[in-house]
N, C-alpha and C positions, 0 to 999 in steps of 0.2 A: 296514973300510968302504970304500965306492967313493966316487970325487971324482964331483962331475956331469960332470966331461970324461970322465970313463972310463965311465959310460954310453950306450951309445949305442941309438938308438930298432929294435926289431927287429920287421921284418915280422911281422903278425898271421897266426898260420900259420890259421885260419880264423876267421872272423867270431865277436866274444864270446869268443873265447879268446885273449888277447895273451902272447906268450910274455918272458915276465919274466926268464930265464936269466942273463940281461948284469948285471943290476942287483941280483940278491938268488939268496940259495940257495934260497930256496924258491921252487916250483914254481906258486902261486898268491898271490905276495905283491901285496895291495890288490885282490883280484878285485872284492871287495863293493862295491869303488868303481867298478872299472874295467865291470865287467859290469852295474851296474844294477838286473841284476832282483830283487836280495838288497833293495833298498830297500823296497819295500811288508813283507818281514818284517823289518826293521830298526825299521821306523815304529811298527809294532804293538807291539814288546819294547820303544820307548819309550813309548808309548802306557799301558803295562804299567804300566812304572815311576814314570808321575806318576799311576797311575789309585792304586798302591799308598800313597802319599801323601796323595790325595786321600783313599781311602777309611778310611786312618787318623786324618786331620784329621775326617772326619763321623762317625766311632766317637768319636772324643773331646768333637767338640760336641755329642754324646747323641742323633745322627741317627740312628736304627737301619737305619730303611729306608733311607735315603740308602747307607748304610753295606754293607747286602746289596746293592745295586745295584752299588754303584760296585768292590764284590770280586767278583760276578760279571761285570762289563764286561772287570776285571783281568784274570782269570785267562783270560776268553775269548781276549783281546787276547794274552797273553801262549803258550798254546796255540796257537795261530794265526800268529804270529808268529816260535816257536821250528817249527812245521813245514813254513811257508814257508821258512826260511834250511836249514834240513836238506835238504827238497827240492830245492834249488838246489844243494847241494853233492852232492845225490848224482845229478841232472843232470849235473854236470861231470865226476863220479868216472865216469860210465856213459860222458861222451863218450870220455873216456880210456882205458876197458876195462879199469877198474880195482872194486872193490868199497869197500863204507863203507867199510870197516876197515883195508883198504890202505893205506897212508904210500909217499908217493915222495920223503921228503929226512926226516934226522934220523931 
């Protein structure tokens, strides 16, 4: 592990891509934070998960309809959501000139 004095802040080699090399071995560690745009799909996959909550609480209080709604809200949310953060990640893989499937550490 690195002490915080042994990291040091390293020039953003272009805007949205911070280079993290100094501080971690991996090549995009905390992007989803650092870059932002992973958050409207991050939102939706929790969105997802209290909708799956929700929609099992109104199957159990004998809501049926409530119940279709709230698993089609889910899964929309959850589709949606799992293809916004994939699209993000293969934005950055593209800026790289790299492909999906490509690994650059481990």
């Amino acid at each position: 592990m690195y002490s915080p004095s042994q990291i040091t802040r390293q020039p953003q080699t272009e805007p949205g891509f911070p280079d993290h090399s100094a501080g971690s071995s991996r090549p995009h560690a905390g992007e989803s934070i650092v870059d932002g745009r992973n958050m409207p799909g991050l939102i939706l996959v929790g969105i997802a998960v209290i909708g799956v909550a929700a929609t099992l609480s109104a199957a159990a209080a004998g809501s049926l309809g409530l119940a279709i709604v709230g698993g089609l809200i889910t899964v929309i949310c959850l589709l949606a959501g799992t293809a916004w953060v994939l699209g993000e990640h293969l934005r950055v893989k593209h800026h790289e000139g790299l492909g999906f499937h490509d690994h650059t550490a481990h």
